[in-house]
C-alpha positions as CSV (number, residue, x, y, z in Angstrom):
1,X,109.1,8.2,-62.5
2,X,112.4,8.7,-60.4
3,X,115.4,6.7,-60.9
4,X,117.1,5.0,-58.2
5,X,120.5,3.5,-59.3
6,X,120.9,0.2,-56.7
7,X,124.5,-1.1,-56.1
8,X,125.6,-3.9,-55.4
9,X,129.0,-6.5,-55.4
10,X,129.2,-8.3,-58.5
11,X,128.8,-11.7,-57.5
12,X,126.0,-14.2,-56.7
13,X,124.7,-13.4,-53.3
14,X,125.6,-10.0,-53.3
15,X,122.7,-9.7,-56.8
16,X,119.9,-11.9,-55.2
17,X,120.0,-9.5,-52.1
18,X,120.0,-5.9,-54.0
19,X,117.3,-7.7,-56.2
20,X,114.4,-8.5,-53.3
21,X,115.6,-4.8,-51.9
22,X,114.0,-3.9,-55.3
23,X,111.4,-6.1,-54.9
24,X,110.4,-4.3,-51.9
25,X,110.5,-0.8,-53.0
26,X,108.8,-1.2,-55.5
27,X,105.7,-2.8,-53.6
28,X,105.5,0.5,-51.7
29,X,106.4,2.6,-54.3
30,X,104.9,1.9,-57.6
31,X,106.3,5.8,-59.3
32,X,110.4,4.4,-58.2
33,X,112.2,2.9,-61.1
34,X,115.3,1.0,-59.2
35,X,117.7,0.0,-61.0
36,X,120.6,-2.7,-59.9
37,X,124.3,-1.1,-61.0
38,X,126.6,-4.2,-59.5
39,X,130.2,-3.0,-58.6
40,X,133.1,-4.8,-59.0
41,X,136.0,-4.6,-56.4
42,X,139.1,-3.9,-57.7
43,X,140.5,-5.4,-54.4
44,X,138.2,-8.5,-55.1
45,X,141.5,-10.3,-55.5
46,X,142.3,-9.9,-51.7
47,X,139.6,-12.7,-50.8
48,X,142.3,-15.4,-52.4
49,X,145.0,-14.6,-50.0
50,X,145.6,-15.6,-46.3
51,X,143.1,-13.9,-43.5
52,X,146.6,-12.7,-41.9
53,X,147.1,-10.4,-45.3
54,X,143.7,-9.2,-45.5
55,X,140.2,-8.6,-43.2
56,X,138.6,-10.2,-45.9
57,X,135.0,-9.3,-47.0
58,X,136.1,-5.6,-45.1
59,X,138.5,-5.3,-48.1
60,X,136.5,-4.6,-50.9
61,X,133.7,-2.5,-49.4
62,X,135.7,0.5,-50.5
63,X,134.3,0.1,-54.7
64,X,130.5,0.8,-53.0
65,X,131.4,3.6,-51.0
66,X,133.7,5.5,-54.0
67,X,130.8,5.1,-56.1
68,X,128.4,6.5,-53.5
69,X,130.6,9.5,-53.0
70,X,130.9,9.7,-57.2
71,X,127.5,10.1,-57.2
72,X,127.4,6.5,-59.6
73,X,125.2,4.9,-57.0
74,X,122.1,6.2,-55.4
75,X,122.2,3.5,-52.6
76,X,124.5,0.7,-51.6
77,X,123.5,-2.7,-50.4
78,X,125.7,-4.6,-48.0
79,X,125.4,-7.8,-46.0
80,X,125.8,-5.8,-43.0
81,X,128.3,-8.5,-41.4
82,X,130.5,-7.5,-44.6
83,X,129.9,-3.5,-43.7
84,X,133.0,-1.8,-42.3
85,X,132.7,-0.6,-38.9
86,X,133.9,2.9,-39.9
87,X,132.2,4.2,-43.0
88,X,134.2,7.0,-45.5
89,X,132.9,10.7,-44.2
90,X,129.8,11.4,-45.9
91,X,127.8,8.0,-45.8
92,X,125.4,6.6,-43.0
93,X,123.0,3.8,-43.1
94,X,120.0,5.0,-44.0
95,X,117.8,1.4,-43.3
96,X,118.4,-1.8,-41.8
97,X,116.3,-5.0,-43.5
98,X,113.9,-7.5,-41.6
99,X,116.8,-10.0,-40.0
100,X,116.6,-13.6,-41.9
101,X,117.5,-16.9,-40.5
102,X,121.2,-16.0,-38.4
103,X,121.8,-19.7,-37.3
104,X,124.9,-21.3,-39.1
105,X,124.5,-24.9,-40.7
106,X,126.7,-27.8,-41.5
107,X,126.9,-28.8,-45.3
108,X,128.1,-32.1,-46.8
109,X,129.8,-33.4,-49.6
110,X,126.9,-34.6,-51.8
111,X,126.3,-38.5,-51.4
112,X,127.6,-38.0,-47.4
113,X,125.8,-38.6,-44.7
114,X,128.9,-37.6,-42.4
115,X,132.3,-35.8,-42.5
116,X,135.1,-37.4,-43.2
117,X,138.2,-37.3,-40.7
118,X,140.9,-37.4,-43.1
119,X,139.9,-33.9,-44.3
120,X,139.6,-30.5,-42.7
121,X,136.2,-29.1,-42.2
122,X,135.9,-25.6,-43.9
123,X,134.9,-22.3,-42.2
124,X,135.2,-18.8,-43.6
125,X,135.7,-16.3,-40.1
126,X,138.4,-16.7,-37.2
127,X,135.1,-16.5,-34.6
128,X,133.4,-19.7,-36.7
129,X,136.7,-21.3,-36.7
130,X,137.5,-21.8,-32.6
131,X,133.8,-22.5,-32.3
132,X,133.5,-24.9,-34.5
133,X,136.8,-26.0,-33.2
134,X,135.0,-26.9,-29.5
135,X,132.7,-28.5,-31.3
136,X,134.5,-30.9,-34.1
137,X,138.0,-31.3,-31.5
138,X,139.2,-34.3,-33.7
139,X,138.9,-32.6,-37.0
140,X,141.4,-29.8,-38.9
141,X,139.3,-26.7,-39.3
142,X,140.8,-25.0,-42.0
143,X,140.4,-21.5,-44.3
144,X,138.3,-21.4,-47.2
145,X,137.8,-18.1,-48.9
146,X,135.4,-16.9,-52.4
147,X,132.3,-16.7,-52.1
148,X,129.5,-19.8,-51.7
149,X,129.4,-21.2,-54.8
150,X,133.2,-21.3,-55.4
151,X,133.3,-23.0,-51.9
152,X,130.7,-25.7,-52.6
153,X,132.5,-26.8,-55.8
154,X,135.7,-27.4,-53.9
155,X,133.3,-28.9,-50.8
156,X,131.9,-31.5,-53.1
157,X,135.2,-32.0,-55.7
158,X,136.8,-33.4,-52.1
159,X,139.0,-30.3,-51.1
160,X,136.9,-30.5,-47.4
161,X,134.8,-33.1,-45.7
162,X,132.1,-30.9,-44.7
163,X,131.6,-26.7,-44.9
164,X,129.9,-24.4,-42.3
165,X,127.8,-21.5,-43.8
166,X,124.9,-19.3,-42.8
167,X,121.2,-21.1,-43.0
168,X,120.1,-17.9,-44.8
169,X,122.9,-17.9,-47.5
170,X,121.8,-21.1,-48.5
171,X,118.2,-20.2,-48.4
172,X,118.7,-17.7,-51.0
173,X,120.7,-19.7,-53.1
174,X,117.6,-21.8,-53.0
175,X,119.9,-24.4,-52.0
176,X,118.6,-25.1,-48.2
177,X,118.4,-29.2,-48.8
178,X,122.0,-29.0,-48.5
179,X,122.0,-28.2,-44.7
180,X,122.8,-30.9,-42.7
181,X,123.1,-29.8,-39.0
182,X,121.7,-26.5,-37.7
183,X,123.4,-24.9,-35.0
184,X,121.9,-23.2,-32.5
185,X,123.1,-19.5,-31.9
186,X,124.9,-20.7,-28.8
187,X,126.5,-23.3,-30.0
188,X,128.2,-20.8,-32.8
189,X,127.5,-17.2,-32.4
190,X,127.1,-15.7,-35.3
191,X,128.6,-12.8,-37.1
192,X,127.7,-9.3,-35.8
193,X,124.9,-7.9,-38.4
194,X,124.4,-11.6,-40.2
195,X,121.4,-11.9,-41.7
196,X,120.7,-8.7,-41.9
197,X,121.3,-6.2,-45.2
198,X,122.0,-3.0,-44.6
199,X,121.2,-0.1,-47.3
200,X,124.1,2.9,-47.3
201,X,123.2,6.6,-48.8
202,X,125.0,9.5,-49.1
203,X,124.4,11.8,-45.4
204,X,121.8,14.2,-46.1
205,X,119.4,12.4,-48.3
206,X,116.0,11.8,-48.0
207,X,115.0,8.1,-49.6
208,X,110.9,7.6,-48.2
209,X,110.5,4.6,-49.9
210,X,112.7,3.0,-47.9
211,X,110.3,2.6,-45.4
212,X,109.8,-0.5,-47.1
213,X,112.3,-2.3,-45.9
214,X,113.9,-1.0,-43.0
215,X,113.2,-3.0,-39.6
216,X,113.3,-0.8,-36.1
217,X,114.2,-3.9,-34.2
218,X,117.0,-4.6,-36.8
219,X,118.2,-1.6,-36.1
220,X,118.5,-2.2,-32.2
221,X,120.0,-5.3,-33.0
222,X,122.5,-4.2,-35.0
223,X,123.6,-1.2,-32.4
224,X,124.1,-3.4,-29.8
225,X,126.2,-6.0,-32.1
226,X,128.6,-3.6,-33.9
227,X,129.1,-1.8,-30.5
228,X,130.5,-5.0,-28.5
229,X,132.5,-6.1,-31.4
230,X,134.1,-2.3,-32.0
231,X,135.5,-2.6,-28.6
232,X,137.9,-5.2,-29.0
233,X,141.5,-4.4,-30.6
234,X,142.3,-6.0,-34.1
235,X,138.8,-7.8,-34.8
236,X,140.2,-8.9,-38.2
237,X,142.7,-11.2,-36.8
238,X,141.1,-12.4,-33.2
239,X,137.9,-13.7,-33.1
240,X,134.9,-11.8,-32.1
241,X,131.2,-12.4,-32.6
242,X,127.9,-11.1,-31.7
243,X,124.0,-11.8,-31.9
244,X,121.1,-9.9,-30.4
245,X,117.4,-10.6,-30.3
246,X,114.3,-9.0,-29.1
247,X,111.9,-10.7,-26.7
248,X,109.3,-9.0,-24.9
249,X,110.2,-5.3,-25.0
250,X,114.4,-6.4,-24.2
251,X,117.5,-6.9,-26.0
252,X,118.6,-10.0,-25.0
253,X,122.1,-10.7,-26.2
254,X,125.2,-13.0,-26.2
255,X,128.8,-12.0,-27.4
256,X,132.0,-14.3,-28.0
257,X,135.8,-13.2,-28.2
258,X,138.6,-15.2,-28.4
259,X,142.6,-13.7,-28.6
260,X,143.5,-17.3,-30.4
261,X,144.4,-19.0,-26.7
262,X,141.1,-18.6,-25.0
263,X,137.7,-18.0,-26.1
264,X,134.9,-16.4,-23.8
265,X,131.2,-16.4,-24.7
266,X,129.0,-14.3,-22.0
267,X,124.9,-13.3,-22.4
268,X,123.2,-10.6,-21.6
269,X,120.1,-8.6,-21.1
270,X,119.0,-5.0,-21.1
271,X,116.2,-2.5,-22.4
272,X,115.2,-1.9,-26.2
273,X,116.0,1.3,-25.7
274,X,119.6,1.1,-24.6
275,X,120.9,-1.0,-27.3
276,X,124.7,0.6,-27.3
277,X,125.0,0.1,-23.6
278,X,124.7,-3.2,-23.5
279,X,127.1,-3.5,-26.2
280,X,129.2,-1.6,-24.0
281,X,128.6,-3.9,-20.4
282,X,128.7,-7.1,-22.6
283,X,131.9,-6.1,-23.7
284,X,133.5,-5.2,-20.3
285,X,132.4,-8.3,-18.9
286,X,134.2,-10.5,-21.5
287,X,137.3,-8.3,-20.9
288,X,136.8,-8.7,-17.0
289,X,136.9,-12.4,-17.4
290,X,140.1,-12.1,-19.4
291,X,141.9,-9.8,-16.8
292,X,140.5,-12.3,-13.6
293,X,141.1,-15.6,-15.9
């Protein structure tokens, strides 16, 4: 029976993903033994200071890829939002999961049935902030930081009046009754790669049970996000956000940027096959609009 060491963060979210990858290989093949290894960031710390000292959840994706190199790990699992857009030399993604809900939800304190003016509405990501901004103009939207959990204790202890988090975080918290508005994908475009998980090995390396989980049209998806948002300066401190979908053989897409004074959303549509271009024309366009605007 062949060993595959699994690793993961140590935390919540980061343990229920690596877990259904398991799940997964193991349905295709019975004669792989995975076992989860979770990593804990030594730079974990970095997620309690200020977004201007840190690109947060970028931060500690260096514990996974050490122990891939180290040979601790067989295969890492990242939230592929959370994936840096340069990888250390030596390490490619070798599969790209089925996406899961992308949409971002509004969550309440429990016992509210509406925010509450008099405190600031908490969104982790400077591209969630200004949209959520447009739409909640008479509220502070502030910072929060640590992962979901951590978040919903201060949410319902009174620290915010209402949270915004991905639909499909919640769902595997098995918390989803605690959505209260949905947004559509429009109304806040969501992180490049959410709601996808994206499985790192070392270059090289052959892993056929993979094939269990990775998603072609993922994949696409994914190109075309991480390739608009790679073409924008400083993406840790300016706000930039992408989501792709397939629909009837195209990529149809829509990409947001704002520099902190104005924000641009623009959509787009092109082949399957030519998922970096339009990564690449979605870009330009937004940065034509900011050199005409």
């Amino acid at each position: 029976m062949q060993r595959v060491r699994i690793g993961c963060h140590d935390n919540t979210l980061a343990v229920i993903h690596a877990r259904w990858i398991i799940q997964e290989i193991k349905r295709v093949d019975s004669s792989c033994q995975p076992d989860m290894i979770p990593i804990a960031a030594a730079e974990e710390q970095v997620l309690e200071l200020p977004e201007e000292t840190a690109c947060g959840e970028e931060a500690q994706a260096g514990e996974l890829e050490r122990a891939l190199l180290e040979s601790r790990i067989d295969l890492a699992i990242y939230d592929l939002k959370e994936l840096p857009q340069q990888l250390m030399p030596g390490l490619s993604v070798a599969a790209y999961s089925a996406r899961s809900d992308v949409r971002n939800t509004l969550v309440l304190p429990k016992g509210m049935e509406a925010p509450d003016m008099g405190r600031p509405i908490g969104v982790s990501g400077a591209h969630c902030r200004m949209q959520a901004g447009v739409l909640y103009p008479r509220f502070d939207i502030a910072p929060i930081r640590g992962d979901v959990p951590s978040r919903l204790k201060r949410l319902d202890c009174g620290d915010y009046s209402a949270l915004i988090l991905p639909c499909d975080t919640l769902s595997r918290l098995g918390i989803r009754n605690r959505s209260s508005r949905i947004f559509t994908q429009q109304e806040i475009v969501p992180a490049a790669g959410q709601g996808i998980l994206a499985i790192v090995s070392r270059e090289g390396e052959v892993h056929c049970y993979l094939s269990a989980v990775d998603d072609f049209l993922s994949r696409c998806c994914a190109k075309a996000e991480r390739t608009f948002i790679s073409l924008f300066p400083d993406t840790c401190h300016n706000s930039t956000a992408a989501f792709a979908q397939v629909q009837d053989e195209e990529i149809q897409m829509i990409g947001f940027y704002s520099d902190g004074e104005r924000s641009c959303k623009r959509q787009l549509t092109g082949p399957l096959g030519e998922a970096r271009k339009l990564g690449e024309r979605l870009a330009e366009e937004v940065k034509q609009w900011y050199q005409n605007g």
